[in-house]
C-alpha positions in Angstrom: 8.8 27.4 2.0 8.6 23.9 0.7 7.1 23.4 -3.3 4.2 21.4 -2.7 6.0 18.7 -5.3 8.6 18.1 -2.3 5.7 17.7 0.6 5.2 14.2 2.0 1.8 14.8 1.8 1.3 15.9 -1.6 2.8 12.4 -2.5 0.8 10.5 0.1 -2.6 12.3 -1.2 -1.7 10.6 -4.6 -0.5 7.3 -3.1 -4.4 7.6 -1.7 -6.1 8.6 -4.7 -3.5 6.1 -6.8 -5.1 3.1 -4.6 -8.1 4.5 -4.5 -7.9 3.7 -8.5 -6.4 0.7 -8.3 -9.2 -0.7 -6.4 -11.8 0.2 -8.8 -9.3 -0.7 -12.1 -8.8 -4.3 -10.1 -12.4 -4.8 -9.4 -13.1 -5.1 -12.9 -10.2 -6.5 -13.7 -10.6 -9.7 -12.0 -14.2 -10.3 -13.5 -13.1 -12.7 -15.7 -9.5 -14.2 -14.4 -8.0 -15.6 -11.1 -7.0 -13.0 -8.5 -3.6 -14.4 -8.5 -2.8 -14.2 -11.8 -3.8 -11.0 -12.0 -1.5 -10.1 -9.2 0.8 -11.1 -11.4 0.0 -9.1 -14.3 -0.4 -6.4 -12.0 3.0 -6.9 -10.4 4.8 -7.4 -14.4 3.4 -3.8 -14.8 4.6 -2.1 -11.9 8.0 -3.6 -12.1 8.0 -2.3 -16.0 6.8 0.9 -14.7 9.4 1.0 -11.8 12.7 0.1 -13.8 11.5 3.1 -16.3 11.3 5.8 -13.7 14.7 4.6 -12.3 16.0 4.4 -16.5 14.5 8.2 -17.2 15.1 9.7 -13.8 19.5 8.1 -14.0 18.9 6.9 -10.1 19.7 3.7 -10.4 22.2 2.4 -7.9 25.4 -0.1 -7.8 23.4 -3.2 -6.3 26.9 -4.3 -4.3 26.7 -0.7 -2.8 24.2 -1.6 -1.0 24.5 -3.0 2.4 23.1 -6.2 3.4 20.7 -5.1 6.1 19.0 -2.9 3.7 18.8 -5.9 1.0 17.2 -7.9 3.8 14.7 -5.5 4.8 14.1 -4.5 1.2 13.5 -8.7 0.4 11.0 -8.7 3.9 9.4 -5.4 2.5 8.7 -6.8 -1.2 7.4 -10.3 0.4 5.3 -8.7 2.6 3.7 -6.2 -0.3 3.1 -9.7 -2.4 1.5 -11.3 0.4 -0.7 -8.3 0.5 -1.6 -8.0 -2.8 -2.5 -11.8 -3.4 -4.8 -11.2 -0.2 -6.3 -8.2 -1.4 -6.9 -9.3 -5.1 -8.4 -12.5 -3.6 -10.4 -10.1 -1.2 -11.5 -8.0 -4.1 -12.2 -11.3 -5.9 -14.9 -12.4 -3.3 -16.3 -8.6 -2.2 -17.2 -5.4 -2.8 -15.1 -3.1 -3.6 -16.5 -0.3 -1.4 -16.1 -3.0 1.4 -12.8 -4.2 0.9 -10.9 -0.8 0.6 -11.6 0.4 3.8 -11.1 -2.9 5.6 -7.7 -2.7 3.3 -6.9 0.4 5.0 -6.8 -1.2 8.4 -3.0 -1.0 7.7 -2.6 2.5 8.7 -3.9 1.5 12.2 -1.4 -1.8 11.8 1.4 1.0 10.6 0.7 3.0 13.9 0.3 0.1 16.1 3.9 -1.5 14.4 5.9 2.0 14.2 5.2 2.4 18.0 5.9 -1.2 18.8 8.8 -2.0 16.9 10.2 1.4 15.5 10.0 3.1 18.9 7.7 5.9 17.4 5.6 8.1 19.6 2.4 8.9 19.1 -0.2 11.5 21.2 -3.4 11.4 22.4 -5.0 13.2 19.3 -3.2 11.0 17.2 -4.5 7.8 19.2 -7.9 9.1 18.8 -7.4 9.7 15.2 -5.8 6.1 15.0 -9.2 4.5 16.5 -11.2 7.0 14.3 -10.2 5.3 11.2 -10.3 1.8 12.5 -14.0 2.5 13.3 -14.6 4.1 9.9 -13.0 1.3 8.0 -15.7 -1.2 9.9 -18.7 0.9 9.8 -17.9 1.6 5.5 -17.6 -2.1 5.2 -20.2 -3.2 7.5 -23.5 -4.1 5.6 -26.6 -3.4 7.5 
């Protein structure tokens, strides 16, 4: 059996709570600064924090050994993750954070929607259901009655 350390899901449970923190961290963060520059702050860290872990855990890799489709999609991915957060910090900027999260976390239904579209990924009924569960949840946390 599988150490709990090498389970997707013990990773993606602290991906959760690790946004979860972020949100809160960023919300009173951006009190007193503009949301973009404290997306880049934000993104000064994580790089720092990123070329350690690859420095103390020796997996960095020959750049030219990697191919050029991968460079693309790794360029489209990092774009896409800045557009993100310069939306969300902005969003954060303007709203609650209890209201912007969940609305935030809209992407797992965009995720399920794109991976079936364009990745060819299947999904089943209870999983469909569970895909329209959360996109209702995310609109009835933000919602304010």
């Amino acid at each position: 059996m599988k150490s709990i350390i090498g389970s997707w899901f013990f990773w993606a449970l602290l991906s959760a709570a690790f946004a979860a923190l972020t949100a809160i961290f960023a919300k009173v963060g951006i009190e007193n600064v503009n949301s973009d520059f404290a997306t880049l702050v934000r993104t000064i860290v994580i790089l720092a924090t990123a070329g350690a872990i690859v420095w103390a855990t020796g997996h960095w890799q020959d750049p030219s050994g990697v191919s050029g489709k991968t460079w693309v999609f790794l360029v489209l991915s990092g774009a896409a993750t800045g557009a993100s957060w310069i939306c969300y910090f902005r969003a954060l900027k303007l709203g609650e954070a209890a209201r912007v999260a969940p609305i935030d976390k809209l992407s797992v239904v965009f995720v399920s929607l794109f991976a079936v579209m364009f990745l060819g990924e299947r999904l089943a009924l209870p999983n469909w259901l569970g895909v329209v569960m959360i996109a209702c949840g995310a609109v009835l946390i933000a919602y304010r009655a």
